[in-house]
C-alpha positions in Angstrom: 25.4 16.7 -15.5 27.4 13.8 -15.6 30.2 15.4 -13.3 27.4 16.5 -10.9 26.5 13.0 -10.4 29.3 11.1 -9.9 30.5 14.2 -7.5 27.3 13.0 -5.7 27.8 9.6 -5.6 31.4 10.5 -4.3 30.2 12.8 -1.8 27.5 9.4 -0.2 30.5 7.3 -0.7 32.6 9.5 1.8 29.7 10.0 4.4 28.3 6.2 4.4 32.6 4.9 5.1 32.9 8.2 7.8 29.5 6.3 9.9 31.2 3.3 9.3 34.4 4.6 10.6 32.7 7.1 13.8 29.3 6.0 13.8 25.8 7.3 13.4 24.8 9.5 16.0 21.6 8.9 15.4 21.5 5.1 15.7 24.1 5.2 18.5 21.5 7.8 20.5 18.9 4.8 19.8 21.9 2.2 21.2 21.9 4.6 24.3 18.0 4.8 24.3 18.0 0.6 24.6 20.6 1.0 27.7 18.3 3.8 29.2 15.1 1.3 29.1 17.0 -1.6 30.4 18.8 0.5 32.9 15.3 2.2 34.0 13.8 -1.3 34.8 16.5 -1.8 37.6 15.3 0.8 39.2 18.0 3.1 38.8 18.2 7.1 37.9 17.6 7.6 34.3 19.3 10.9 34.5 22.5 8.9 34.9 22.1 7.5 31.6 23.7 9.4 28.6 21.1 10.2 25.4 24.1 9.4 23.3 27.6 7.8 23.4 30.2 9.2 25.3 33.9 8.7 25.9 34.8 5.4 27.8 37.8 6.5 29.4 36.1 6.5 33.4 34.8 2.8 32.7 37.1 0.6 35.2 35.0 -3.1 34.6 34.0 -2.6 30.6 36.3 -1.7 27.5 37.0 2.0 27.8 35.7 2.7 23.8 32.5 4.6 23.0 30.0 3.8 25.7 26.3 4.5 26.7 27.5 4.0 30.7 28.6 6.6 33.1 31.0 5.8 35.8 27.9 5.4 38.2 25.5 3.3 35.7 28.7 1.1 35.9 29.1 0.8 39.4 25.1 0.6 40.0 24.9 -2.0 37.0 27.9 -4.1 38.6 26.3 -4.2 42.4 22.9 -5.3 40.6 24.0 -8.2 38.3 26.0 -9.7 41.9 23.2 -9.4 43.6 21.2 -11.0 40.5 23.6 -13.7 40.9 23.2 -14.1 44.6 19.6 -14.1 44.5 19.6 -16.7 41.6 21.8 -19.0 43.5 19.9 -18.7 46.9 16.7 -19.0 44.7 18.4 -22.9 43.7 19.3 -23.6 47.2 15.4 -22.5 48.4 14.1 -25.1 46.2 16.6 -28.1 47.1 16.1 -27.0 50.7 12.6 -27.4 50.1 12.4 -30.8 48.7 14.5 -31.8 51.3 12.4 -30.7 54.3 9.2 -32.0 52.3 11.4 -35.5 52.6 12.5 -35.0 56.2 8.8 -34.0 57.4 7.6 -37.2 55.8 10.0 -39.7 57.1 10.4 -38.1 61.2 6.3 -38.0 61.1 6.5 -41.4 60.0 9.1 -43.3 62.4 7.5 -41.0 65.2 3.5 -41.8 64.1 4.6 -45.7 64.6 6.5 -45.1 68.3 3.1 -44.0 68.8 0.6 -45.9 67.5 2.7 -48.8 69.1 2.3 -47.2 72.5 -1.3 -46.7 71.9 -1.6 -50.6 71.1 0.0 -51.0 74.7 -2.2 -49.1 76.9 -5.3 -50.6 74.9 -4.3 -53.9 75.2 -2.4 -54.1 78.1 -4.9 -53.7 80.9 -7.5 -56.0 80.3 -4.3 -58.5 79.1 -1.8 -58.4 82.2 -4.2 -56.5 84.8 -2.3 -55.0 87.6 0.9 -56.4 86.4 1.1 -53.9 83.7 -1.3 -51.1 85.1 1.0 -50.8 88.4 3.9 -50.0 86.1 2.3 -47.9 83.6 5.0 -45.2 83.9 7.6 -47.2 83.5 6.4 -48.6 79.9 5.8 -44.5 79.2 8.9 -44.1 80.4 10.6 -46.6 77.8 8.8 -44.6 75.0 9.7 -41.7 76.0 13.5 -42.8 76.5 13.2 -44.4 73.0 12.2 -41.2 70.7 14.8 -39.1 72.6 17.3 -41.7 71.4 15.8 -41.5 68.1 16.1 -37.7 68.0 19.5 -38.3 68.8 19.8 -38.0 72.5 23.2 -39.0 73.8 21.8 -42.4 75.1 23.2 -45.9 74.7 19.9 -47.8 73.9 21.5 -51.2 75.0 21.8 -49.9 78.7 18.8 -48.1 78.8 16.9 -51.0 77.8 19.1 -53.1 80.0 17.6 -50.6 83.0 14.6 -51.2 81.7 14.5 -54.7 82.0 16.0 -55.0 85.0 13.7 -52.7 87.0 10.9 -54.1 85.3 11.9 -57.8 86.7 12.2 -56.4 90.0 8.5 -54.7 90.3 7.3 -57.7 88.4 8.2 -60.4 90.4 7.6 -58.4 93.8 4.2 -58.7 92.0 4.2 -62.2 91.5 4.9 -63.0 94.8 3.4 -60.9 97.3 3.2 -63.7 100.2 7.1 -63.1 100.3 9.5 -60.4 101.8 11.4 -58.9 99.0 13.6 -56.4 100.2 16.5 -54.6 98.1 19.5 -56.7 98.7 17.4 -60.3 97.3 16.4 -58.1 94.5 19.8 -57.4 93.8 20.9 -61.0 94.0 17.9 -61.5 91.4 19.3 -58.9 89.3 22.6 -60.2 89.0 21.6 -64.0 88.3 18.5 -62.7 85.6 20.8 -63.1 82.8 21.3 -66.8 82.6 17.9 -67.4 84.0 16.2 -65.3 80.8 13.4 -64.7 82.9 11.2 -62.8 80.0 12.5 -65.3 77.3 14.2 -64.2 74.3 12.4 -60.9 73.7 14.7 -58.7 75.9 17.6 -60.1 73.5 15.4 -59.8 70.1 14.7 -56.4 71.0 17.9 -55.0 72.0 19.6 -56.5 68.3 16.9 -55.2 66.6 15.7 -51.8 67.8 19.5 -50.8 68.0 20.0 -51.7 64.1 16.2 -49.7 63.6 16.1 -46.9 65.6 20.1 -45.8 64.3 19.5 -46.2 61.0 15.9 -44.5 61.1 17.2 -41.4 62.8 20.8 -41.4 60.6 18.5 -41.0 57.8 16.3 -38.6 58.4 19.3 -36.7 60.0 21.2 -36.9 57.0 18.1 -35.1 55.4 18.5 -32.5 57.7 22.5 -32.2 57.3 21.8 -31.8 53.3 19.8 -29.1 53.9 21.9 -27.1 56.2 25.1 -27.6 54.1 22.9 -25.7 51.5 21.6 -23.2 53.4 25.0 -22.4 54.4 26.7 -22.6 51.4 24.0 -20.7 50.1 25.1 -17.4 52.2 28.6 -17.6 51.1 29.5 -14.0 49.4 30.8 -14.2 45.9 34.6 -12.4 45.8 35.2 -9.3 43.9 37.1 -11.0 40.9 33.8 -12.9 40.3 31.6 -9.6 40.9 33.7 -7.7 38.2 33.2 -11.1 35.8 29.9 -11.5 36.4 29.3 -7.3 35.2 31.3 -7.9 32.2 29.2 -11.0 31.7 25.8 -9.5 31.6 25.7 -5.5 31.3 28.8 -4.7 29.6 27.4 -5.2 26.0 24.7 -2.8 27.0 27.0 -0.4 27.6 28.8 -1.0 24.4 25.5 -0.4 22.3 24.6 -4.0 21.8 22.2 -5.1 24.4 20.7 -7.5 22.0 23.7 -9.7 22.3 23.7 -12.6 24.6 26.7 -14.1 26.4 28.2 -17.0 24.3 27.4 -20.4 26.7 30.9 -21.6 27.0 31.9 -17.6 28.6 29.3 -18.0 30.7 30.2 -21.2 31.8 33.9 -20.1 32.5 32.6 -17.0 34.5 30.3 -19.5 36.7 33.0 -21.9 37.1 35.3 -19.4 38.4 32.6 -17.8 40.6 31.6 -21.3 42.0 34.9 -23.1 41.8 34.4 -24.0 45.7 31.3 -24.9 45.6 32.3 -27.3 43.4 34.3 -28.9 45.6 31.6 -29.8 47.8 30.4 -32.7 44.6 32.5 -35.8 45.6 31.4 -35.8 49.6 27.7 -34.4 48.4 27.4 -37.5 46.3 28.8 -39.9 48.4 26.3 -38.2 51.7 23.6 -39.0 49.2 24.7 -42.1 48.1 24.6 -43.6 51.9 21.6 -42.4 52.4 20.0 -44.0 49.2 21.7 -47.3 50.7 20.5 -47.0 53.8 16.7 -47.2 52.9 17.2 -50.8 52.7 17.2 -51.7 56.3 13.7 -50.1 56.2 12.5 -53.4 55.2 11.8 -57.1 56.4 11.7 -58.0 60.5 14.5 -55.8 61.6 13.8 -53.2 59.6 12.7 -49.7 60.8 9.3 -50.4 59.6 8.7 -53.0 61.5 10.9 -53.1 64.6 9.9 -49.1 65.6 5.9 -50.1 65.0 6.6 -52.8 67.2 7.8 -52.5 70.5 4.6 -53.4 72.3 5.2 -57.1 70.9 8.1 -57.9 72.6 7.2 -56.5 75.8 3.7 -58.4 75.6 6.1 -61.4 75.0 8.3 -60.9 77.9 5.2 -60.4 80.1 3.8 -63.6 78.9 6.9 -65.4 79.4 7.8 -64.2 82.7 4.3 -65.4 84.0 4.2 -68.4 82.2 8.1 -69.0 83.8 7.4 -67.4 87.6 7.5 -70.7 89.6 10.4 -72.0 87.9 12.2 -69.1 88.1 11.2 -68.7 91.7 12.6 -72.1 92.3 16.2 -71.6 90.7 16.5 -67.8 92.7 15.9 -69.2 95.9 18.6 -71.9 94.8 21.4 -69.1 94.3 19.7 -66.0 96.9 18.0 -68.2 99.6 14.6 -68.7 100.6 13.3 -65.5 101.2 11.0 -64.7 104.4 6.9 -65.1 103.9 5.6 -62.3 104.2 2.6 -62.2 107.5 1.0 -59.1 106.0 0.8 -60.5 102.4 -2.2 -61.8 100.6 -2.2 -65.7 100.0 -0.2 -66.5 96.9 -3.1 -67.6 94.1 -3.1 -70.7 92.2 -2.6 -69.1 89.0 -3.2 -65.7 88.0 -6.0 -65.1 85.7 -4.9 -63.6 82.1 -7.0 -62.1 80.0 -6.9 -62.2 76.1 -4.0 -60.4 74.6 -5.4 -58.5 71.1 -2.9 -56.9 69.6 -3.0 -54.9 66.4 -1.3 -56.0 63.2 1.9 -54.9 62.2 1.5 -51.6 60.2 1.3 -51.8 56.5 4.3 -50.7 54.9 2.6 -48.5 51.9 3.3 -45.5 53.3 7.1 -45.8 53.6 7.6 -47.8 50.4 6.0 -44.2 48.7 8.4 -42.2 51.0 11.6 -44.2 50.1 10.7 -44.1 46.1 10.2 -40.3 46.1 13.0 -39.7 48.7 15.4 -42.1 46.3 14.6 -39.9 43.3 15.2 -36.6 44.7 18.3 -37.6 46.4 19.5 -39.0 42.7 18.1 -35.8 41.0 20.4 -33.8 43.1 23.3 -35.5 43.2 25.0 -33.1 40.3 23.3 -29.7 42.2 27.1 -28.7 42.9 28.8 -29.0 39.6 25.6 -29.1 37.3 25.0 -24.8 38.9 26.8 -23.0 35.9 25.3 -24.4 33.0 21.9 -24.1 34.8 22.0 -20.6 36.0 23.6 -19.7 32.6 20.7 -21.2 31.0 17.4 -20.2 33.2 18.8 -16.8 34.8 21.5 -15.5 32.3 20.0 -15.3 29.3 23.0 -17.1 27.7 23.0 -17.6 23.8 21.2 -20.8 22.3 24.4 -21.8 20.7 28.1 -20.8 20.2 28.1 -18.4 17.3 29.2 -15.5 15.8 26.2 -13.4 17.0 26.7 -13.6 20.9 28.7 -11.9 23.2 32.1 -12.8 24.2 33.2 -10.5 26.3 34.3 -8.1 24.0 32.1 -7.9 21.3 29.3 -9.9 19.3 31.5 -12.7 17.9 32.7 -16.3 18.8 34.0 -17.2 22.0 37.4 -19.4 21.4 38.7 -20.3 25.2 38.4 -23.7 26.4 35.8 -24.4 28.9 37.5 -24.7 32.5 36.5 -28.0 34.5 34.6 -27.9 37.8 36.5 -26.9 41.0 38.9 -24.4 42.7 42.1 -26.6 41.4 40.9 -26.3 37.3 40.4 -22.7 37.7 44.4 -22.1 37.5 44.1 -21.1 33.8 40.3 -19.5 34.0 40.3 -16.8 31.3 37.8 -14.5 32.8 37.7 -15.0 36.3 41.3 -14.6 38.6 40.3 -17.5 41.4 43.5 -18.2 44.0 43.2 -21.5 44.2 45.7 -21.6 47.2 42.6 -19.4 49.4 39.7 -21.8 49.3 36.4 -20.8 51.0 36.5 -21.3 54.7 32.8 -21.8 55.4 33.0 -24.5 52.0 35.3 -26.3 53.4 33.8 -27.1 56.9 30.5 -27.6 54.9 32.7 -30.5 53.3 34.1 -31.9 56.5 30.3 -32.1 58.2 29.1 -33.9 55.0 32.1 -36.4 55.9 31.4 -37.1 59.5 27.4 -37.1 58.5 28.2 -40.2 56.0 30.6 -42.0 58.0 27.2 -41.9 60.6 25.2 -43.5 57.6 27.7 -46.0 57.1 28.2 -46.9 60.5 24.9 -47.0 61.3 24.3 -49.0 57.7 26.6 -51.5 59.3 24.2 -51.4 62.5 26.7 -49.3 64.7 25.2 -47.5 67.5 26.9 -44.4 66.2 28.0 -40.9 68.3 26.4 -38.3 66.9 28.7 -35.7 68.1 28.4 -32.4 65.9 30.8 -30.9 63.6 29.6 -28.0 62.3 30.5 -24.3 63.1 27.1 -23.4 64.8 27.1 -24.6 68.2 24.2 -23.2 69.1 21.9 -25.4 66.9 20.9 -24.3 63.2 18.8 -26.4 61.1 15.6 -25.5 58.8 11.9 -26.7 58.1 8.9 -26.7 60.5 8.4 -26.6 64.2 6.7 -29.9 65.9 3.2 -30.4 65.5 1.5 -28.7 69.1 0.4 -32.3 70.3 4.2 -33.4 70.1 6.0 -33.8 73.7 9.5 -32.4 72.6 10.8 -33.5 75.6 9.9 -35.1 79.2 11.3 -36.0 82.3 11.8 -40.0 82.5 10.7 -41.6 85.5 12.5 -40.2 88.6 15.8 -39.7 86.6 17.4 -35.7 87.9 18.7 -33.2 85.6 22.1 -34.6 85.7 20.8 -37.9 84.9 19.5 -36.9 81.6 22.1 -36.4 78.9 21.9 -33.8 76.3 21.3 -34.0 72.9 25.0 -34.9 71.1 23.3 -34.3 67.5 19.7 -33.8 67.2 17.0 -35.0 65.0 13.9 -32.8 64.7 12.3 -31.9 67.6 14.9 -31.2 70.2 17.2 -29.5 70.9 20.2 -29.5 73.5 18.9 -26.5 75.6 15.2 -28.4 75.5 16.4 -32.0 76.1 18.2 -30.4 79.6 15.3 -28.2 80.2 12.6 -31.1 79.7 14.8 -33.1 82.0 14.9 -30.1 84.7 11.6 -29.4 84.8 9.3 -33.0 83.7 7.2 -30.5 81.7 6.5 -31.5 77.9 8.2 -28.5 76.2 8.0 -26.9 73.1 9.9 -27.6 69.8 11.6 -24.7 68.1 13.2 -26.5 65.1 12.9 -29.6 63.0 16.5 -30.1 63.2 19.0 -28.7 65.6 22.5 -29.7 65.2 23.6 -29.1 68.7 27.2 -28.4 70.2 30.0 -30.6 71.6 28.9 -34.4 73.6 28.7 -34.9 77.1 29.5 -37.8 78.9 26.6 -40.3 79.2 25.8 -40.2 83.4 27.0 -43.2 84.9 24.3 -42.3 88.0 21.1 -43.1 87.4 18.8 -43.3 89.9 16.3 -46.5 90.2 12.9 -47.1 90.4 11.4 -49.6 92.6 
């Protein structure tokens, strides 16, 4: 009896070390049945899937031991964790994008709700202030406005000479007005035109105006086009394939402990964040100019504030140009005397009313400036966001890893390194395509960065030497730099009551310059369409980034 038993205990011995050695069938068949369930919530063929292990010699991404994956669960299983990867990473740049249109909305219907609630004051106040004076030339204040947002939405225009036109025109209609006893014909007012400077004949306000608006309007419109900039460099980045190294990493990453028998195992966090590193080593790349875009345009909130802030200075136009009015009529008979002192005494006029003693002015009421609540909340959300996503670029493998890989909670012997459930011993690589010479599980060239990345990096360049520029109150060029000339850009369509674009006064087609770089709103094609035609015309994007600059028309025809 004795011999029986320990012939027994022999005979357990030997079959317990020959499952160690081969395996249990039956708990490998259960292995398989994990693999079958996981591989069956892809959407895959479950007659693919093996009930048991098989011979791993067809596998060409996964170790070629005992497996639970065919050659097609392999090929099906690598296709689906890129894709997972892509989706993941699009699924990131959705969000950001998001937040940034949110911002970009907020701010452009801002600066555009106070062009118009200052040319609303005008035409309220206007008429019963300055009578004909201001309701003869009606158009050409609309005109102004309408020459000011296109310059905000970044038409080619040099404000300083359109408001210089403006001006000048203005004094000519104006004074005609003032004096109607007297012959006026084109050559005195051209003698008046080139002797207005000295004589200041609206005061200081043409001069305040022209400092200021420039300094606004350029930094109001660099902002929220660097908004719309951040966002495109995204969405394009966003669309850039991952390469097949990374595709074959990214397999070996997620499914190839499945089909090793051990689906239960995690990836270790530092091989996941070598695989990401490698698969996003150019995007990467994009962190220094990404942070420095949104560092300018963190900076540039501050000339928001005070009297020659955006704020203030686009909310109100109408009170400098009540000022110049004022001035011009509280100045006509001086100025009259010191024109006929350098053009001659001009001829009276037989069909002409009598000149009056003094024109009758009515009261002026003007609105006060608008209160500033509503951009100090814009500029403390938009400055938190911006800082929140300074790190998007290099900050994208540990947070993938964490939310969408299912990556271990901690670097131990229970994860998966690649190989099998153990510790994972490499170093972790550091962010971008030049520290990924050495990358253990991902083969990156590093002399063959991304194309598409790297004129992503060049537009976020130009875009904050704008910023600065326009920080430092530079009338800027907004020429555009990016591959799409067409226009590309993202976020809403104008509200239907928004004029997109007009014709200005009499100005032709050719007189109107295109959009160089365009805020939202407009668009190259509709800025020369709305030009063509006078019609209002419809927006189709919030942003455009429109194609190479034209030449600003010398030729611009003049209203009299």
């Amino acid at each position: 009896m004795e011999l029986r038993a320990r012939g027994w205990w022999l005979l357990c011995v030997a079959v317990a070390l020959a499952a160690c050695a081969h395996g249990d069938p039956a708990s490998k068949s259960r292995s398989c049945g994990e693999v079958r369930h996981i591989y069956g919530t892809k959407g895959f063929s479950l007659s693919d899937v093996p009930q048991a292990e098989i011979s791993g010699e067809h596998l060409r991404i996964c170790a070629q031991g005992r497996t639970c994956c065919t050659s097609r669960m392999e090929e099906s299983l690598a296709n689906g964790s890129r894709a997972e990867l892509e989706a993941a990473l699009q699924g990131r740049g959705r969000a950001l994008r998001a937040a940034l249109a949110t911002q970009l909305r907020g701010f452009d219907d801002h600066f555009r709700r106070l062009l118009t609630d200052s040319e609303r004051a005008l035409q309220e106040a206007f008429p019963g202030a300055f009578g004909e004076l201001y309701v003869q030339n009606a158009n050409a204040f609309r005109d102004l406005y309408a020459e000011l947002r296109l310059y905000y939405r970044g038409a080619n225009l040099h404000l300083e000479e359109t408001l210089a036109e403006f001006w000048a025109r203005l004094l000519e209609r104006l004074f005609r007005q003032l004096h109607p006893q007297l012959l006026l014909p084109d050559d005195y007012l051209d003698c008046l035109g080139k002797r207005a400077e000295p004589l200041r004949p609206f005061g200081e306000a043409p001069r305040e105006l022209r400092l200021r608006a420039t300094r606004a309007f350029v930094a109001a419109r660099a902002f929220v086009q660097g908004l719309g900039v951040a966002s495109d460099v995204v969405r394009k980045v966003a669309q850039v394939p991952l390469s097949p190294e990374c595709s074959r990493a990214v397999m070996k990453l997620v499914y190839c402990a499945h089909c090793l028998g051990v689906p239960g195992a995690r990836p270790c966090p530092d091989y996941c964040r070598n695989v990401l590193k490698g698969c996003l080593a150019n995007q990467a790349d994009l962190d220094a100019e990404w942070r420095n875009l949104l560092d300018s345009m963190v900076l540039i909130t501050d000339k928001f504030w005070g009297p020659t802030g955006a704020e203030s200075v686009i909310g109100g136009v109408h009170l400098w140009l009540a000022e110049a009015i004022s001035a011009l009529q509280d100045n006509s008979d001086t100025l009259m005397a010191k024109v006929i002192q350098g053009c001659g005494n001009p001829k009276v006029n037989p069909q002409g009313p009598e000149p009056e003693e003094k024109r009758r002015r009515g009261k002026l009421a003007l609105p006060e400036k608008p209160p500033a609540g509503t951009l100090q909340k814009l500029v403390s959300e938009a400055k938190a966001q911006l800082r929140d996503a300074q790190d998007f670029w290099v900050s994208l493998p540990g947070t993938l890893c964490s939310e969408k890989l299912a990556m271990s909670a901690a670097s131990d012997d229970h994860c998966w390194n690649g190989v099998a459930k153990g510790r994972y011993l490499p170093e972790v690589m550091g962010d971008g395509l030049a520290n990924q010479i050495n990358n253990p599980e991902v083969e990156v060239d590093i002399t063959k960065p991304d194309m598409t990345i790297r004129q992503q990096i060049m537009q976020l360049k130009i875009t904050t030497n704008r910023l600065r520029g326009a920080y430092n109150g530079n009338d800027v060029d907004f020429q555009d730099a990016s591959d799409d000339s067409s226009g590309s850009g993202s976020g809403e369509g104008c509200p239907d009551d928004d004029e997109c674009g007009r014709s200005v006064g009499r100005k032709s087609s050719s007189s109107r310059t295109p959009l160089s770089h365009a805020l939202p709103g407009l668009s190259e094609r509709e800025g020369q369409k709305a030009s063509a035609t006078g019609r209002p015309q419809p927006c189709t994007h919030l942003l455009l980034l429109s194609g190479l600059p034209l030449v600003l028309s010398a030729a611009r025809p003049r209203w009299r």
